[in-house]
C-alpha positions as a Markdown table, in Angstrom:
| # | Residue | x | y | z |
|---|---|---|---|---|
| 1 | Unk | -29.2 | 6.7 | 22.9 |
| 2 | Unk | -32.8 | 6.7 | 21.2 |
| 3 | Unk | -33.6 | 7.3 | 17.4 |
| 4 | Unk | -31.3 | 10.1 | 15.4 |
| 5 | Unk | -33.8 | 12.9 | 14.0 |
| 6 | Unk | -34.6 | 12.1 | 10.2 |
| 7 | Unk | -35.7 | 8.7 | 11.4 |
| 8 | Unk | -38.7 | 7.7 | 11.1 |
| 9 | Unk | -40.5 | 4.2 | 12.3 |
| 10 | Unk | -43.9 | 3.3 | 10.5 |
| 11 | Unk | -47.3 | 4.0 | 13.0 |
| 12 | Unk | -48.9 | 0.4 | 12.0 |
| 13 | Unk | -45.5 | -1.2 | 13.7 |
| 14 | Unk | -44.8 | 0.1 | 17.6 |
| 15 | Unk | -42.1 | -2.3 | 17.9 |
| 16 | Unk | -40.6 | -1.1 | 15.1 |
| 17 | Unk | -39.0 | 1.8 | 17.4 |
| 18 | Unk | -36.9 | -1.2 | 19.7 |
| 19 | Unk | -35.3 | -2.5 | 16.5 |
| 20 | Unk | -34.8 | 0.5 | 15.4 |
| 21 | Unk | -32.8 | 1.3 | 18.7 |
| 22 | Unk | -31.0 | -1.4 | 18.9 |
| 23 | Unk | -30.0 | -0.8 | 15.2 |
| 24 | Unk | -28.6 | 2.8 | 16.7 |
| 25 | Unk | -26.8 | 1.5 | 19.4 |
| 26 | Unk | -24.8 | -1.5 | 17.7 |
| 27 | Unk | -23.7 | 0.5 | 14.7 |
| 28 | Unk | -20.0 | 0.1 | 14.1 |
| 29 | Unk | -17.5 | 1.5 | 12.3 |
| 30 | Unk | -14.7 | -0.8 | 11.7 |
| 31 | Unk | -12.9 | 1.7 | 9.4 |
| 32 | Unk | -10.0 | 2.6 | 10.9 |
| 33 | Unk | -10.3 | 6.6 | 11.2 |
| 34 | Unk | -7.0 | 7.2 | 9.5 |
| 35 | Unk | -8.4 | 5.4 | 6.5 |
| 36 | Unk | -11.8 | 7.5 | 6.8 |
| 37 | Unk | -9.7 | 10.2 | 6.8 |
| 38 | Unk | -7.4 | 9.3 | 3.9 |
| 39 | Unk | -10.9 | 8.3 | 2.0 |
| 40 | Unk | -12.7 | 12.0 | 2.9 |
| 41 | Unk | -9.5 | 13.8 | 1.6 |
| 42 | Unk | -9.5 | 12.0 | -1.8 |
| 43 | Unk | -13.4 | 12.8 | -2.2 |
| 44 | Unk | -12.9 | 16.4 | -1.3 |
| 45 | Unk | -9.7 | 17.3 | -3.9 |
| 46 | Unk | -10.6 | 14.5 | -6.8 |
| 47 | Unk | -7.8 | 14.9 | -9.1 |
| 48 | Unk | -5.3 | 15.7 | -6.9 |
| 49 | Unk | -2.2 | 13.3 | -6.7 |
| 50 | Unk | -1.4 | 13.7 | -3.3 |
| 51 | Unk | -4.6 | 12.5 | -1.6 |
| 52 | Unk | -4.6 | 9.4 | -3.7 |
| 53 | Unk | -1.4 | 8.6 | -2.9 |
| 54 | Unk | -2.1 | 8.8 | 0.5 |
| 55 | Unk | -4.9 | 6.9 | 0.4 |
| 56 | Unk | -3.4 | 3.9 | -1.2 |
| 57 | Unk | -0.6 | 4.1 | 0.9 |
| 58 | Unk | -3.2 | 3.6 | 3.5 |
| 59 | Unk | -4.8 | 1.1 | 2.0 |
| 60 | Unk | -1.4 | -0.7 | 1.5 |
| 61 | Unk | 0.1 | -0.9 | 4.7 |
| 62 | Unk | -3.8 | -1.7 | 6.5 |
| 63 | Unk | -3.2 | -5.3 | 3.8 |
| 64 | Unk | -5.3 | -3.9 | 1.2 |
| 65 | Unk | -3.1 | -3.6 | -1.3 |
| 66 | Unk | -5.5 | -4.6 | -4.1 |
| 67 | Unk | -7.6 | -1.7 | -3.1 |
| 68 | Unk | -4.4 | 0.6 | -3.1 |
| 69 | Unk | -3.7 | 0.1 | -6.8 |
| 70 | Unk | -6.2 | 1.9 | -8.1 |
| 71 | Unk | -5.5 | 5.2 | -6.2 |
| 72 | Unk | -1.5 | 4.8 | -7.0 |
| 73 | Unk | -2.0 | 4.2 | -10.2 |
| 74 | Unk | -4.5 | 7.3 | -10.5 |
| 75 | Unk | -2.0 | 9.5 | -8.8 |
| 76 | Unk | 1.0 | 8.1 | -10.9 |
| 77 | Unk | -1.1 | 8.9 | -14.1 |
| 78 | Unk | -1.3 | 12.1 | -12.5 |
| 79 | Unk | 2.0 | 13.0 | -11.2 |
| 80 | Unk | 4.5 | 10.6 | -13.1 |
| 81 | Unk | 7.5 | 11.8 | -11.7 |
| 82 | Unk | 6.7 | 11.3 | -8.2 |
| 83 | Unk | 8.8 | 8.4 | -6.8 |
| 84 | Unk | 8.0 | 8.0 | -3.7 |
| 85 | Unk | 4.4 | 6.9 | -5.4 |
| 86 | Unk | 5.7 | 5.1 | -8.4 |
| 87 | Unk | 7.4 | 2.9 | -5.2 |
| 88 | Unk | 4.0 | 2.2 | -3.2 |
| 89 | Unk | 2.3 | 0.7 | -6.5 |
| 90 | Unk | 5.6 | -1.3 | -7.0 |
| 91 | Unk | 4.4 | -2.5 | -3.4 |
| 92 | Unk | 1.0 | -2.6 | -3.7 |
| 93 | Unk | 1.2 | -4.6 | -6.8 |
| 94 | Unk | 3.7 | -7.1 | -5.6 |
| 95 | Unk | 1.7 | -7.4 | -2.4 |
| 96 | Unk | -1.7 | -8.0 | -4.3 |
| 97 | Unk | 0.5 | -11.2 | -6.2 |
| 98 | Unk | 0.3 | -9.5 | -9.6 |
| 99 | Unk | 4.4 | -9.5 | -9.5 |
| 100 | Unk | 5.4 | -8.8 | -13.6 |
| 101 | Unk | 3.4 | -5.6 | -13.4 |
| 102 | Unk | 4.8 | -4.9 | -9.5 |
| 103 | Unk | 8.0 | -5.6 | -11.5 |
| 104 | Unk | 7.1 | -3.2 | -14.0 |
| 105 | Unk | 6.3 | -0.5 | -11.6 |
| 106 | Unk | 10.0 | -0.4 | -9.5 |
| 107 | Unk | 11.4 | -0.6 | -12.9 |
| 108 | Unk | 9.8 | 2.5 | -13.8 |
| 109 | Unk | 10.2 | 3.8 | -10.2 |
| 110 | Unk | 13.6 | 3.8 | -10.7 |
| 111 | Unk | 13.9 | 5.2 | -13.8 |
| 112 | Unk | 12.4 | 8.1 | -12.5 |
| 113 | Unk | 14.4 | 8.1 | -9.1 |
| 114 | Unk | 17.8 | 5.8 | -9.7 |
| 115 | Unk | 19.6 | 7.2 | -6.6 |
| 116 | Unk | 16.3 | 6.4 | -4.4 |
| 117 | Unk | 16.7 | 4.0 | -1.9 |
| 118 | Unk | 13.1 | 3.3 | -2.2 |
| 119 | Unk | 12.8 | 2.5 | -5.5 |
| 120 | Unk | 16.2 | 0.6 | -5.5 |
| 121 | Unk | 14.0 | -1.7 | -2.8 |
| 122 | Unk | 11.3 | -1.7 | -4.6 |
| 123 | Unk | 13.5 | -3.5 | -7.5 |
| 124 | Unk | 14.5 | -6.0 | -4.7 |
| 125 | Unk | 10.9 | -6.6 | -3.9 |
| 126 | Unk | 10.5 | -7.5 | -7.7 |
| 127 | Unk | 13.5 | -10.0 | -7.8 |
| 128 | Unk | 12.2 | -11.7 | -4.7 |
| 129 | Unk | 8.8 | -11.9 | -5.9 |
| 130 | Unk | 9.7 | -14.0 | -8.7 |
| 131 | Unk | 12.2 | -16.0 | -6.3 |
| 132 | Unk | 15.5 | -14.6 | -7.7 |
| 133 | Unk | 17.3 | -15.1 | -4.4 |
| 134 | Unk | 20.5 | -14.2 | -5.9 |
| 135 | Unk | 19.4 | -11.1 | -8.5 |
| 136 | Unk | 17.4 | -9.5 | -5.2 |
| 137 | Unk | 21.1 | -9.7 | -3.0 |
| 138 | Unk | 23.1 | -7.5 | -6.6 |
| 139 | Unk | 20.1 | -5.2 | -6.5 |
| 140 | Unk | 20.4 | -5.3 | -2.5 |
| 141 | Unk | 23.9 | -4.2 | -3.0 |
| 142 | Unk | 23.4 | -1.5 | -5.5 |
| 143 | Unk | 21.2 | 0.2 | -3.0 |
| 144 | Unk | 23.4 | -0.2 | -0.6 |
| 145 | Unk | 26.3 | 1.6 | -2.5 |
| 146 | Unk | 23.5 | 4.4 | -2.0 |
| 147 | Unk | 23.2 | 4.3 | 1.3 |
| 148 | Unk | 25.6 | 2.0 | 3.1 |
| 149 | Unk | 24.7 | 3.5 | 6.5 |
| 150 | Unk | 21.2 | 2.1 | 6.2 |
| 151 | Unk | 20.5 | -0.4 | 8.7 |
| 152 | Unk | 17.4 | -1.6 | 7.1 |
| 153 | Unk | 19.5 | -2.4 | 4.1 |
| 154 | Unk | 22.0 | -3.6 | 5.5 |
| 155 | Unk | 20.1 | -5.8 | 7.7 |
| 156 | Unk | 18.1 | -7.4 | 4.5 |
| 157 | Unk | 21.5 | -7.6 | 2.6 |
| 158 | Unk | 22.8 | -10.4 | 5.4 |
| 159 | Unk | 19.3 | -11.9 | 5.3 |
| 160 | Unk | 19.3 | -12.6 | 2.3 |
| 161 | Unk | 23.5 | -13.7 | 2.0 |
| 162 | Unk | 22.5 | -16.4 | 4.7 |
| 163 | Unk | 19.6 | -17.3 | 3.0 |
| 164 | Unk | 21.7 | -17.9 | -0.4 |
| 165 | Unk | 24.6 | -19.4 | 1.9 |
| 166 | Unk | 21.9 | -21.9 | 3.2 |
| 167 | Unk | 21.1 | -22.8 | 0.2 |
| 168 | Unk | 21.8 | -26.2 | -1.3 |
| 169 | Unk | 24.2 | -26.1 | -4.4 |
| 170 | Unk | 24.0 | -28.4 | -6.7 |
């Protein structure tokens, strides 16, 4: 492969040029390129909501969802009434353990979209986090009245019955 151009190995050290090679040829990028991507289009509109949302949705579903709030919650402050985001830093929150404010977020996500399956789940989510086996099934349902041919819902909502059926009573 040899040395890119613009770099430049010191005269006093000739064996500077092999480290310097096999510097070249074991670079790595373990970026995913869809996150590259999602990075390069935030840089290149800053301020716009739609790149950042992107980009923490990235983040988020790669398991950085620490590194995703920051982007949400830039593009929430920037367009509040977009759901579909206030949703992802419901997520992203919940998923980085900081669960009241996660909680806080699909509440407000559903203010903002109350017929949204989305941030109907996103209210599940929140009830789960904090354990509420039972309060995460009546939200389950109310999203379900939404949507009742949703198989993902529907699927969760007998999840989480058997999981309460399981349960021991005292």
């Amino acid at each position: 492969m040899g040395v890119p151009a613009g770099v430049h190995r010191p005269a006093a050290y000739p064996a500077y040029r092999a480290v310097v090679d096999r510097m070249v040829t074991e670079v790595r990028f373990d970026e995913p390129s869809v996150l590259r991507e999602a990075r390069a289009k935030a840089l290149l509109v800053p301020g716009a909501p739609g790149p950042l949302r992107a980009l923490g949705g990235v983040l988020r579903r790669l398991g950085l969802p620490k590194e995703a709030v920051a982007p949400l919650s830039e593009s929430v402050r920037l367009a509040p009434a977009h759901v579909e985001t206030r949703v992802e830093l419901a997520r992203a929150l919940l998923e980085a353990s900081r669960v009241e404010e996660g909680c806080h977020a699909a509440a407000e996500a559903r203010v903002y979209g109350p017929w949204d399956t989305g941030a109907l789940e996103a209210g599940v989510r929140c009830e789960l986090s904090r354990g509420n086996v039972s309060r995460a099934l009546e939200r389950l349902v109310e999203a379900r009245r939404v949507d009742p041919q949703d198989a993902r819902l529907r699927a969760a909502e007998l999840a989480l019955r058997t999981v309460l059926e399981a349960a021991p009573h005292p």
